[in-house]
C-alpha positions as CSV (number, residue, x, y, z in Angstrom):
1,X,0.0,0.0,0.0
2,X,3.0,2.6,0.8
3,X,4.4,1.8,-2.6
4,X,0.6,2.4,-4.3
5,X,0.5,6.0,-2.3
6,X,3.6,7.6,-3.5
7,X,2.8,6.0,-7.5
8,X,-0.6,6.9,-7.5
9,X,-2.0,10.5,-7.3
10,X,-5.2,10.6,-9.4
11,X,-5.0,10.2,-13.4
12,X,-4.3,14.0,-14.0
13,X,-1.0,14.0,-11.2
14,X,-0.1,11.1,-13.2
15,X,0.2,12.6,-16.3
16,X,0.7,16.1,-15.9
17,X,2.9,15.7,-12.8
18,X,4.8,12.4,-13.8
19,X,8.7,14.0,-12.9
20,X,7.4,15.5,-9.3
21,X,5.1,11.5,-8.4
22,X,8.9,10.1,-9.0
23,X,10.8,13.1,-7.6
24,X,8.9,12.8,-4.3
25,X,8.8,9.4,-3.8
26,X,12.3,9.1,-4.4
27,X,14.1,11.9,-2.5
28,X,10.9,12.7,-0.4
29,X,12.9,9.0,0.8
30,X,16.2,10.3,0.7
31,X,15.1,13.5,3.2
32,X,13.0,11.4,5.6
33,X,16.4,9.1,6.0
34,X,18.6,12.2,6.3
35,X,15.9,13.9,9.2
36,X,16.1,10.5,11.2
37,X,19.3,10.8,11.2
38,X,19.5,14.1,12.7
39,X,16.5,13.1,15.4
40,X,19.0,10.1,16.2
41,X,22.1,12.6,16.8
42,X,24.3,12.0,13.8
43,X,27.6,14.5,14.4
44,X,27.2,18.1,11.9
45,X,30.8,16.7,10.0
46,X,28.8,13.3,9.2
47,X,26.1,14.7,7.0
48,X,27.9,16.3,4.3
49,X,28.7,12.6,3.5
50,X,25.2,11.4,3.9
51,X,24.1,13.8,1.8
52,X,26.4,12.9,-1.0
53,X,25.1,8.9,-0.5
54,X,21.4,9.9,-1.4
55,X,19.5,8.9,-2.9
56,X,19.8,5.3,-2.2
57,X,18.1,4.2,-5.4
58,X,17.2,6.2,-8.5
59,X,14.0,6.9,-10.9
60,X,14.2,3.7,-12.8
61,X,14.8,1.4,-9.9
62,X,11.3,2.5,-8.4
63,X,9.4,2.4,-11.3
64,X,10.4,-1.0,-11.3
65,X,9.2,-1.4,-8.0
66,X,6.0,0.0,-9.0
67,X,5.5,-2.2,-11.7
68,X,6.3,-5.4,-9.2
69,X,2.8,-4.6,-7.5
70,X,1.5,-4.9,-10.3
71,X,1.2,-9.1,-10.8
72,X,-0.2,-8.8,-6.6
73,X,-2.7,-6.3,-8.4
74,X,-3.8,-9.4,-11.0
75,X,-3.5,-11.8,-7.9
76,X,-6.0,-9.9,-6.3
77,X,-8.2,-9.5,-8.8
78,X,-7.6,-13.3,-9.9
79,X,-8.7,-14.2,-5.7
80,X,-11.8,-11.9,-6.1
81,X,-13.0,-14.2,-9.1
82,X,-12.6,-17.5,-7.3
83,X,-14.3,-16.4,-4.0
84,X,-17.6,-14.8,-6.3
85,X,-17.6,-17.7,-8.1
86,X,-17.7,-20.0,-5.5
87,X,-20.6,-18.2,-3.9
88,X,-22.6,-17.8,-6.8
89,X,-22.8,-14.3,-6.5
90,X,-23.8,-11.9,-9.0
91,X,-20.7,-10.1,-9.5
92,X,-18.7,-13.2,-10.3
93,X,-18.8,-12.1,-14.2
94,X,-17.6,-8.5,-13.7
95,X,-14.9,-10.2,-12.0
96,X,-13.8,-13.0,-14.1
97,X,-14.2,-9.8,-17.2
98,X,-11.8,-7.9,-15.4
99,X,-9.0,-10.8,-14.8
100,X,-9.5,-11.4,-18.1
101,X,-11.1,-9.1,-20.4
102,X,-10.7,-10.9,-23.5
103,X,-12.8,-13.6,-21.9
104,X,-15.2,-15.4,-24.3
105,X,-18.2,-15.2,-23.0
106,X,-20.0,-15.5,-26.4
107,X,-21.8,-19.2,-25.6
108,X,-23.6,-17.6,-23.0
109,X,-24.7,-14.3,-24.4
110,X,-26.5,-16.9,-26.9
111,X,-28.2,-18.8,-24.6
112,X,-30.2,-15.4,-24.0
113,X,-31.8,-15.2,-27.2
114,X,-33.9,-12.4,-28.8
115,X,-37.2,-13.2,-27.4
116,X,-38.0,-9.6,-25.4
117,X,-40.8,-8.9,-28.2
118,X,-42.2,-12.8,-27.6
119,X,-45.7,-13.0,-25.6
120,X,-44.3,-13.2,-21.8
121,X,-40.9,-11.5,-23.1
122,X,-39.8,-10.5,-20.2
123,X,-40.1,-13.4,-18.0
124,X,-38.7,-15.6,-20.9
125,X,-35.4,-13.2,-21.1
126,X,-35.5,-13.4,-17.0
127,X,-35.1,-17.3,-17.3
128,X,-32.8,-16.8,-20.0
129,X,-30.4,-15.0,-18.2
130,X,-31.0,-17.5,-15.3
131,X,-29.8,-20.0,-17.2
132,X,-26.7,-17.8,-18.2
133,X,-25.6,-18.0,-15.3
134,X,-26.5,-21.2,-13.8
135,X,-24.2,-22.4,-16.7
136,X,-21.1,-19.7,-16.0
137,X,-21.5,-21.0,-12.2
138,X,-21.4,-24.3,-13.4
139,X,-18.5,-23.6,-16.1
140,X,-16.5,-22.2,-13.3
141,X,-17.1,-24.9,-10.7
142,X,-15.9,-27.5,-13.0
143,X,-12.8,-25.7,-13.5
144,X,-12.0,-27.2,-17.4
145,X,-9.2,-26.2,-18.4
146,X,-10.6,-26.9,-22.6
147,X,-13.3,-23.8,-21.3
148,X,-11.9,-20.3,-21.3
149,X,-14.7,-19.7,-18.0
150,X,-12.9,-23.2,-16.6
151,X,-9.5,-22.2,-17.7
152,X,-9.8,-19.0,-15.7
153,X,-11.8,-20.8,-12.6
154,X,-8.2,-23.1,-12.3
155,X,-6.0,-20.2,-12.5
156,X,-7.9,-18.1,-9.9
157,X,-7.8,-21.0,-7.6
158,X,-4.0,-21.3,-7.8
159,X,-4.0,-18.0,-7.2
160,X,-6.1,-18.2,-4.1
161,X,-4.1,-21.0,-2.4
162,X,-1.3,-19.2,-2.6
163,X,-2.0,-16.3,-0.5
164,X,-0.5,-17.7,3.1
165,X,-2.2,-14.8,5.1
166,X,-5.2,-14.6,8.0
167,X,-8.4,-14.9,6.6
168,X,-7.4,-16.3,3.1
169,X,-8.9,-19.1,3.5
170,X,-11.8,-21.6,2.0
171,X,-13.9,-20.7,5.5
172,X,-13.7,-17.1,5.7
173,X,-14.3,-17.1,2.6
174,X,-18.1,-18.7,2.7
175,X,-19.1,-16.4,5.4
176,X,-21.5,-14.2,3.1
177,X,-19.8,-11.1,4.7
178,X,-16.5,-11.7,3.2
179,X,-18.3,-12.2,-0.1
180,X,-19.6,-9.1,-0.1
181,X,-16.5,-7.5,0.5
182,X,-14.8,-8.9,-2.1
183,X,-17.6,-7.9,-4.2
184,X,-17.1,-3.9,-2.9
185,X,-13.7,-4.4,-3.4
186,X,-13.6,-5.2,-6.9
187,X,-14.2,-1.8,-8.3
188,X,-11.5,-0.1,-6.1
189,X,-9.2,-3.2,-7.6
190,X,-9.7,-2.9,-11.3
191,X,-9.3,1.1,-10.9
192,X,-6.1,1.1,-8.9
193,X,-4.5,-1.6,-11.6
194,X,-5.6,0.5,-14.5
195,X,-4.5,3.5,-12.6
196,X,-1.0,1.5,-12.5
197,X,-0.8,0.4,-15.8
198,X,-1.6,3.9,-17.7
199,X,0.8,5.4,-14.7
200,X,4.1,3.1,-16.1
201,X,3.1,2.5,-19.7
202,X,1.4,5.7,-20.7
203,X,2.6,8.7,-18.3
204,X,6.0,7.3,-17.2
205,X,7.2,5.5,-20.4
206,X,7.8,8.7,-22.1
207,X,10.5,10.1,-20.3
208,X,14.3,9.7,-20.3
209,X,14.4,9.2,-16.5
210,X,18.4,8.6,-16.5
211,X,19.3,11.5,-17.8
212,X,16.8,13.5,-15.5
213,X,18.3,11.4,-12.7
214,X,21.5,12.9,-13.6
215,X,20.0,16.4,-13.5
216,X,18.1,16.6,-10.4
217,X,20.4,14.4,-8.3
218,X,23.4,17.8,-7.8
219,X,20.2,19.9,-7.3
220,X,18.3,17.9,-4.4
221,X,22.1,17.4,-2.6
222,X,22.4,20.8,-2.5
223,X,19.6,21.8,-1.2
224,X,19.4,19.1,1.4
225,X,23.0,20.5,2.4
226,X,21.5,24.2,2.7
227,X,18.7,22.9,4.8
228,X,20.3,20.5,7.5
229,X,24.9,20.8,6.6
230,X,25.3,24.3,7.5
């Protein structure tokens, strides 16, 4: 979560503010190191050279970083799926669309037909969509690897079984609570990985981040040297 704060700002920060997202998280690093160690009583002669170590680790380095929280992003999303499904709930196809949105999902769309204009057209497209997903639920249950729903079912419960944490587990999550807050959740998921994704391939992609590395370094050392060396 610390690392999702200092990429993420809001769309507009991300594009129009790219430099300053990787400027603070990087040296807005490097300042809060060099404060400690003034709370912690390093000597005046020591923090010229402390100074001159910063920062630790430069703009490429934790754009990589950013882009490792990305596959816990999918994971997430991935664990989401599986729980939904297992319930049966509702949201179980947003879900499984958004691990995978080139999902086919054609054979059911045609099990709803065209009959809304029919005598009774309603209740007949109500089944219909019953049906739907009675036969995604069931797709996903049996976990075929020759179905893409199946396919995606076995994946999302690799992914679930690997999470080794409190309350990732098959009996949290049939408690209908849980379900529901993986369902809440799932919105706030998808965002925050699109977010990331347009952040590092869109916003940040576009810049030479060596050479600006190169340029701001001298200028944030000096500075940090007016504010706590003299």
């Amino acid at each position: 979560f610390d690392t999702l704060r200092q990429a993420l700002h809001g769309d507009q920060a991300g594009r129009g503010l790219t430099r300053s997202v990787l400027r603070n998280a990087v040296f807005g690093d490097a300042q809060a190191r060099l404060t400690q160690a003034l709370r912690q009583g390093i000597a005046a002669t020591e923090i010229a050279e402390r100074v001159a170590a910063e920062p630790d680790s430069g703009y490429e380095q934790r754009l990589e970083t950013f882009a490792a929280v990305a596959p816990h992003l999918e994971r997430m999303v991935l664990i989401a799926f599986h729980v939904l499904a297992q319930a049966g709930h509702r949201h179980a196809v947003g879900a499984a669309l958004a691990a995978d949105p080139d999902l086919d999902l054609s054979d059911l769309a045609s099990t709803l037909g065209d009959d809304g204009d029919a005598p009774g057209g309603d209740n007949v497209v109500s089944f219909q969509a019953e049906r739907a997903m009675q036969k995604f639920f069931q797709s996903a249950l049996a976990a075929d690897a020759e179905d893409g729903v199946g396919a995606l079912a076995q994946s999302a419960a690799k992914a679930a079984k690997g999470i080794a944490r409190q309350g990732f587990t098959d009996a949290a999550w049939a408690d209908v609570e849980v379900v529901e807050l993986f369902a809440e959740a799932l919105p706030a998921l998808t965002e925050v990985r699109r977010e990331l994704d347009k952040f590092l391939n869109e916003h940040a992609a576009r810049i030479d981040w060596t050479a600006l590395l190169d340029a701001d370094t001298p200028r944030f050392r000096a500075q940090f040297l007016r504010l706590y060396g003299e």
